[in-house]
C-alpha positions as CSV (number, residue, x, y, z in Angstrom):
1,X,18.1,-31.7,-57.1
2,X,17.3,-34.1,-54.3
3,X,20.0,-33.0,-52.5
4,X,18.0,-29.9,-52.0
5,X,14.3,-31.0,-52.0
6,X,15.3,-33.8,-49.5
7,X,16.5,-31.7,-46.7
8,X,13.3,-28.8,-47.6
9,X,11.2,-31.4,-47.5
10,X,12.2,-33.1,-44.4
11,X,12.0,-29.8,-42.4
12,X,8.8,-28.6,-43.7
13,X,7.0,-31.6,-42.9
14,X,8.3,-31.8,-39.3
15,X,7.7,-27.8,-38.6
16,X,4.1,-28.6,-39.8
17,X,3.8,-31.5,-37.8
18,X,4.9,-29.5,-34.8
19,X,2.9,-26.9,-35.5
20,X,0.2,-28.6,-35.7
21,X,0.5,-30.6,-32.2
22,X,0.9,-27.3,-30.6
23,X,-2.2,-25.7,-32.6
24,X,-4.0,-28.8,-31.1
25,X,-3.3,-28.7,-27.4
26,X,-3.7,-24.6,-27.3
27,X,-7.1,-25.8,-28.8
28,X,-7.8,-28.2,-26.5
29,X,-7.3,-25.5,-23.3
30,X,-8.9,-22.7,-25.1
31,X,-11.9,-25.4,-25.2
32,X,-11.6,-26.2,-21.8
33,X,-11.4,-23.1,-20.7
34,X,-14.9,-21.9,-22.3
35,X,-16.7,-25.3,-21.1
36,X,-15.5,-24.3,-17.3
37,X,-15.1,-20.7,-17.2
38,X,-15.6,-21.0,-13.3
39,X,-11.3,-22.8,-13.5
40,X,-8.8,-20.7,-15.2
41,X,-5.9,-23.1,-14.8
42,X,-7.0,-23.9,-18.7
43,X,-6.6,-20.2,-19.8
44,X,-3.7,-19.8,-18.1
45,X,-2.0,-22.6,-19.2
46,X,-2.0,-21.3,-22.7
47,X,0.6,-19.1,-22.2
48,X,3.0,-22.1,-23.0
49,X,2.0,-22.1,-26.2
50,X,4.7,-20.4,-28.0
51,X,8.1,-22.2,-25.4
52,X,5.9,-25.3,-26.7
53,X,6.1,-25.1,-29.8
54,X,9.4,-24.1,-29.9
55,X,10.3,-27.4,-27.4
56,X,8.6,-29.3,-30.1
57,X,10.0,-27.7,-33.2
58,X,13.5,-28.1,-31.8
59,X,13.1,-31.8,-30.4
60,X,11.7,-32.7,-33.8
61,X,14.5,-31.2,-35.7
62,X,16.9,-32.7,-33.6
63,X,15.5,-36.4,-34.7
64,X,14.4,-35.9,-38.0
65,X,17.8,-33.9,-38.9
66,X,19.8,-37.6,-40.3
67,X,16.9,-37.8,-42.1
68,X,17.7,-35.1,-44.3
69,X,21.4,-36.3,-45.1
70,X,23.1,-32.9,-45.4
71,X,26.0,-34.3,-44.8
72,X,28.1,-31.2,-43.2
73,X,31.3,-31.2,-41.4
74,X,29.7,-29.7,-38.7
75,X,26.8,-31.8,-37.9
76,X,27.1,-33.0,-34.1
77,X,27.4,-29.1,-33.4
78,X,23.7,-28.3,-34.8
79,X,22.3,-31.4,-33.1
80,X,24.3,-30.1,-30.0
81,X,22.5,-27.0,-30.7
82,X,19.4,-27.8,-31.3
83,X,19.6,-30.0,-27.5
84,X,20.2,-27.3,-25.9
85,X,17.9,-25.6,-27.0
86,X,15.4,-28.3,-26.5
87,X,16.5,-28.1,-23.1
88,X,16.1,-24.4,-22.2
89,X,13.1,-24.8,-24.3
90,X,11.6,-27.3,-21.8
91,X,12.5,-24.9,-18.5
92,X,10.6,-22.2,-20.6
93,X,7.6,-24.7,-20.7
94,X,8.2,-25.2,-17.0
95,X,8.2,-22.5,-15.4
96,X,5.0,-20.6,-17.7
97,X,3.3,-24.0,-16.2
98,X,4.4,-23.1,-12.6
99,X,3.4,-19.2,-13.2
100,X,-0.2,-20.8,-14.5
101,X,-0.4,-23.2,-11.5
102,X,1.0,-20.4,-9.2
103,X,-1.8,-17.6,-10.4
104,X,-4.9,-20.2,-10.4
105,X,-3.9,-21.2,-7.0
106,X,-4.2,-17.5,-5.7
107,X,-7.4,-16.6,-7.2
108,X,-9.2,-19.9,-6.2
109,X,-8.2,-19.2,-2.5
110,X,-8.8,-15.4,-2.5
111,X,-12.7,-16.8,-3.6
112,X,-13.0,-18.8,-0.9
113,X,-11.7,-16.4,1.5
114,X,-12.9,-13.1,3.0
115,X,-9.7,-12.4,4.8
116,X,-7.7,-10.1,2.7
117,X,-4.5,-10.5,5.2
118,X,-4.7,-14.6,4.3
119,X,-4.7,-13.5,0.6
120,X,-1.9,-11.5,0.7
121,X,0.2,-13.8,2.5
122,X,0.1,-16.5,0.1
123,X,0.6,-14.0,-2.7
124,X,4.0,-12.8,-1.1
125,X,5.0,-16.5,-0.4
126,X,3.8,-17.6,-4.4
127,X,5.8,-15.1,-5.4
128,X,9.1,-15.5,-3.4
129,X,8.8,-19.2,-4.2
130,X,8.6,-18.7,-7.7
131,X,11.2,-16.5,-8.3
132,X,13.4,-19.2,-6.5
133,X,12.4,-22.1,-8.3
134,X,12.1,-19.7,-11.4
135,X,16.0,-18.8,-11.1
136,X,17.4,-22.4,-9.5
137,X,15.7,-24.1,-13.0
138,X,17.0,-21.3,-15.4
139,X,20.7,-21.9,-13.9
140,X,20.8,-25.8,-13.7
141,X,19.4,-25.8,-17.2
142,X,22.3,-23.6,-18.5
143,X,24.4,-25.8,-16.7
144,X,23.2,-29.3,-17.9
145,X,22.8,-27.8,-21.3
146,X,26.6,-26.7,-21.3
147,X,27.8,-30.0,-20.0
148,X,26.1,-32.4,-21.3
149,X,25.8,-31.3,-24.8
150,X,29.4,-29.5,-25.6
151,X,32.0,-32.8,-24.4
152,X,35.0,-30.3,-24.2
153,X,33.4,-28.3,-21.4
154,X,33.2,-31.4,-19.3
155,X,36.7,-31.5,-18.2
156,X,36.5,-27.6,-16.9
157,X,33.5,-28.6,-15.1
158,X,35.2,-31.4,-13.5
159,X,37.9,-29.1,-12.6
160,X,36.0,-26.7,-11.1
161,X,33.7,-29.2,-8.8
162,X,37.4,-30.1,-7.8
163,X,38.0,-26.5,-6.6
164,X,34.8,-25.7,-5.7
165,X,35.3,-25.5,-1.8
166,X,37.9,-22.6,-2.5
167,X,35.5,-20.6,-4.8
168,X,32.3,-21.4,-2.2
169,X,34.4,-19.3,0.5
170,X,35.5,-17.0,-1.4
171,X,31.8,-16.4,-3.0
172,X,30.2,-16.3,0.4
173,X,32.8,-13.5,2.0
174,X,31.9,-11.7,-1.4
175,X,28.7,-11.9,-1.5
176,X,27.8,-11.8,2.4
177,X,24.8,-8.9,1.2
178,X,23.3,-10.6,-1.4
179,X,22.9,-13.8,0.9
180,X,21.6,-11.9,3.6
181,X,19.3,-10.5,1.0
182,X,17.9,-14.1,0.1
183,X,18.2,-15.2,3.8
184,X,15.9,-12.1,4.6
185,X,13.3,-12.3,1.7
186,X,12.8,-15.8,2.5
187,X,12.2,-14.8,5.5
188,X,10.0,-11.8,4.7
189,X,7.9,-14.8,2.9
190,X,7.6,-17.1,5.8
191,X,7.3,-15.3,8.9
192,X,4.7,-12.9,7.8
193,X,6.0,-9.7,8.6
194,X,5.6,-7.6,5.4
195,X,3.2,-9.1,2.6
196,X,2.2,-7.5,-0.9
197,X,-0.5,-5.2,-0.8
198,X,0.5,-3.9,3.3
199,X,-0.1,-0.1,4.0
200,X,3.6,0.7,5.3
201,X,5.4,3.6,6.5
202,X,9.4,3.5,6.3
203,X,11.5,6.4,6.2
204,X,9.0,8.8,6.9
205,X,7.2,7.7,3.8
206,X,3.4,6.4,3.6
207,X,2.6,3.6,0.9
208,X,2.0,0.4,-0.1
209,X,4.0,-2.3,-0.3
210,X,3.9,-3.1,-4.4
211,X,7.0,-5.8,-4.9
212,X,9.0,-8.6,-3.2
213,X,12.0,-9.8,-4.1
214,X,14.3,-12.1,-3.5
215,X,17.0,-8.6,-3.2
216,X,15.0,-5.8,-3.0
217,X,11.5,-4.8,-2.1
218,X,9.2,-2.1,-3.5
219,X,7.0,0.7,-2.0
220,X,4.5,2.5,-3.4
221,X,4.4,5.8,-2.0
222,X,1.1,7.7,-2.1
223,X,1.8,10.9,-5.0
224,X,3.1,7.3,-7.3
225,X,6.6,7.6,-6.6
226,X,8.6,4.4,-5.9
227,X,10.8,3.7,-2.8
228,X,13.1,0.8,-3.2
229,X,14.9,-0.7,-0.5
230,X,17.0,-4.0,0.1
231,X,14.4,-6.5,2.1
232,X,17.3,-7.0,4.9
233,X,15.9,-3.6,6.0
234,X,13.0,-4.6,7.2
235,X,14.5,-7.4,9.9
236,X,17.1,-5.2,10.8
237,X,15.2,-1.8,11.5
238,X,12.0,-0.4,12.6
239,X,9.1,0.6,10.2
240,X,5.2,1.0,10.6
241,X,3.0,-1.8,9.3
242,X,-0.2,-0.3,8.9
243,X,-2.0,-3.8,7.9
244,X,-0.2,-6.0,10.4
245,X,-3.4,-8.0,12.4
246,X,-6.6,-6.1,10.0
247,X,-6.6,-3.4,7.6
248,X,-9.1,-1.6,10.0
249,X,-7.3,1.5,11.7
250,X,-8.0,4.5,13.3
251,X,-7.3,7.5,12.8
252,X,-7.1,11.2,14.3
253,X,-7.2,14.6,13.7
254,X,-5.7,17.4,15.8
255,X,-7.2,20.7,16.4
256,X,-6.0,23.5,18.2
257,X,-8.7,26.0,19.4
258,X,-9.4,28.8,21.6
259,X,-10.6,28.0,25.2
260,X,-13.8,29.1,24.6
261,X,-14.5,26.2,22.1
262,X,-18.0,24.7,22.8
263,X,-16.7,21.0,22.7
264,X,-19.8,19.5,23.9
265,X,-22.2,21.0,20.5
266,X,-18.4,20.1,18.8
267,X,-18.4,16.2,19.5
268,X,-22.4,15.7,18.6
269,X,-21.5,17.8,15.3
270,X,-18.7,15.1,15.1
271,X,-20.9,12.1,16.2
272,X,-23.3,13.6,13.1
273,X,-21.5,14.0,10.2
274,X,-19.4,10.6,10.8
275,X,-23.2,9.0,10.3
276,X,-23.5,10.5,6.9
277,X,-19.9,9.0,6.0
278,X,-19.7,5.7,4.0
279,X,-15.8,5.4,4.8
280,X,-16.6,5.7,8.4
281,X,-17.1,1.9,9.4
282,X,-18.9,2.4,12.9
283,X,-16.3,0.4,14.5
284,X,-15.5,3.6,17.0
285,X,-15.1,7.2,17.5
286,X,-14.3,10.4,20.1
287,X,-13.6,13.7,20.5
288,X,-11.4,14.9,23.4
289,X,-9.8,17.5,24.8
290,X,-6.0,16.3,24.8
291,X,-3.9,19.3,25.7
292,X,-4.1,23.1,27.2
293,X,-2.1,25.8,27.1
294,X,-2.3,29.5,28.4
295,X,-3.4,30.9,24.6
296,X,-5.8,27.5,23.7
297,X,-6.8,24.1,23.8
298,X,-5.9,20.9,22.1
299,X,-8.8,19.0,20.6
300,X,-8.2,15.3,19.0
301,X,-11.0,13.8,16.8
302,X,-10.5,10.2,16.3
303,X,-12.5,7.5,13.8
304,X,-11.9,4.5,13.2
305,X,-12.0,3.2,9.2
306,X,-12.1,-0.1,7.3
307,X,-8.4,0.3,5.5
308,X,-5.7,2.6,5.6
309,X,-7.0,4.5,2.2
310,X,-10.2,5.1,3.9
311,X,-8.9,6.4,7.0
312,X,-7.1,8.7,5.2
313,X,-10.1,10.5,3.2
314,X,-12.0,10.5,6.1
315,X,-9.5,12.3,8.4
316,X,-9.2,14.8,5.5
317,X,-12.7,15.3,5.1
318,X,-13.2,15.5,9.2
319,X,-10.5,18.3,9.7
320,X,-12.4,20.3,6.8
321,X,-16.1,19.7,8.2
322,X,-15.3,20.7,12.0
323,X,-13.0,23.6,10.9
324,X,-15.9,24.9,8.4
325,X,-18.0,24.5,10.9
326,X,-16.4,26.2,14.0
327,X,-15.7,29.2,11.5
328,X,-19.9,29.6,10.6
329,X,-21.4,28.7,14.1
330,X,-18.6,29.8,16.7
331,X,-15.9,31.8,14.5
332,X,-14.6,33.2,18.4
333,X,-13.3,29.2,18.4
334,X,-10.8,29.3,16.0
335,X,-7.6,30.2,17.5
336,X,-6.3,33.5,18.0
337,X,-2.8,34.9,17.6
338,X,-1.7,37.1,21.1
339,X,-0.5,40.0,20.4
340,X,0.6,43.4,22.7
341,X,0.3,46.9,21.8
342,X,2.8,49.5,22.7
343,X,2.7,53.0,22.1
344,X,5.1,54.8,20.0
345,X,6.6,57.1,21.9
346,X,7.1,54.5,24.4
347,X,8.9,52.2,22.1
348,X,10.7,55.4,20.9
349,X,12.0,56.1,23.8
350,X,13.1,52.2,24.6
């Protein structure tokens, strides 16, 4: 009987143990959290709850496991086991800490900040940095978990450090895109190029940039769809950066009109209804004549807006207004289609 109790006992009172030191520190942030709700590091620290209490339960277990004297032929492999998974365990507690730490960083500088560009710089380089540190910790882990905890493995790895000149050659011709890929996103991060958030246009296509990695990078394109393209692109070729020094742009809208156009009464009209816009920032605005032909006139409206969404609704809304316009006060504006006449019996006999 107390071969069975023993053991039951044993791991019962060091799960509840565990559980309880982990109960105790999530209550401890959620406490903090409330008593300074103005710092969210303390919030967001709770997402380690569950890698910590599985850290704990397996580090527990891995101490307390003589104690239950089960006595099987394979006890160094479940204390093995139970390392290494300690071990990953612990990276899991790491790297929710450095997401945490990452996150409260970025909201307590976009507060004391106005400048939007500033913000979005230090989220692509949080990000990129992450992911690094994110995927150099989950391999070494893997790695010092393997080798260190299973003693047969030890003599491959020492094998393969021996050869590992060869293979670095060989993994660099191999993978000569990947690392360009890392090289580039990297510096994507640092040299401030392309950040998270930037009004883009690549391809032909308008969006926004949604995702960095360290492979690939994600747009946004206005109707929702998703352009995905490897981050080397974007050292290697031109693209359109729409947010590059200010989200304030301007914009234009192209109109093509009969000679006759009153563009005077056309530009107050203009200078009018841009007053009444709130997406209009008041930075700037014209309307010129740009072009002529012998059939009409080429008129462009231009305004000026406080991001790249705004510009857009406004030039919309602009090309509706003067055309609506133009059609109700001077309809003999609007352009005209030239056309001949020619007599039938003249064309019949051609």
């Amino acid at each position: 009987m107390e071969e069975v109790l023993r053991p039951l006992v044993v791991f019962a009172a060091t799960l509840a143990v565990t559980i309880s030191i982990g109960a105790v520190v999530d209550r401890l942030l959620s406490h903090a959290a409330q008593k300074h709700p103005a710092n969210r590091l303390p919030g967001l620290l709770r997402r380690i709850h569950l890698p910590l209490q599985v850290f704990l339960a397996t580090i527990a277990l891995h101490f307390t496991y003589p104690l239950a004297e089960i006595n099987l032929r394979h006890d160094a492999v479940v204390l093995n086991i139970l390392a290494a998974v300690a071990i990953l365990s612990a990276a899991w507690v790491v790297m929710r800490a450095v997401d945490a730490v990452a996150e409260n960083t970025l909201d307590k500088y976009a507060h004391r900040t106005s400048d939007i560009a500033k913000v979005r710089r230090l989220h692509t380089q949080l990000t990129l940095v992450r992911r690094i540190i994110t995927t150099v910790l989950a391999i070494t882990t893997a790695a010092v978990a393997i080798l260190l905890l299973f003693p047969d493995l030890r003599t491959l790895g020492t094998s393969l450090l021996a050869s590992a000149g060869i293979i670095g050659v060989i993994a660099g011709v191999a993978a000569q895109s990947t690392l360009g890929n890392l090289v580039a996103g990297l510096q994507i991060a640092f040299g401030d190029s392309v950040k998270i958030g930037d009004t883009v246009v690549v391809e032909g296509e308008w969006g926004t940039v949604e995702e960095i990695t360290l492979s690939f990078l994600t747009v946004r394109i206005w109707d929702d769809r998703r352009l995905t393209m490897p981050v080397s692109y974007f050292n290697s070729k031109p693209y359109e950066n729409w947010s590059k020094g200010g989200p304030q742009i301007t914009g234009t809208v192209f109109l093509y009109l009969d000679t006759s156009t009153p563009v005077a009464e056309l530009r107050e009209h203009l200078r009018d209804y841009l007053r009444t816009r709130d997406d209009w920032d008041g930075r700037s605005w014209n309307l010129l004549v740009t072009d002529s032909t012998p059939f009409g006139i080429q008129v462009r409206a231009s305004m000026s807006a406080r991001n790249a969404d705004d510009v857009w609704t406004l030039r919309c809304a602009v090309r509706e207004e003067l055309l609506a316009w133009l059609r109700n006060e001077h309809p003999a504006a609007l352009p005209k289609i030239p056309t001949s006449v020619v007599e039938r019996e003249h064309a019949m006999a051609e």
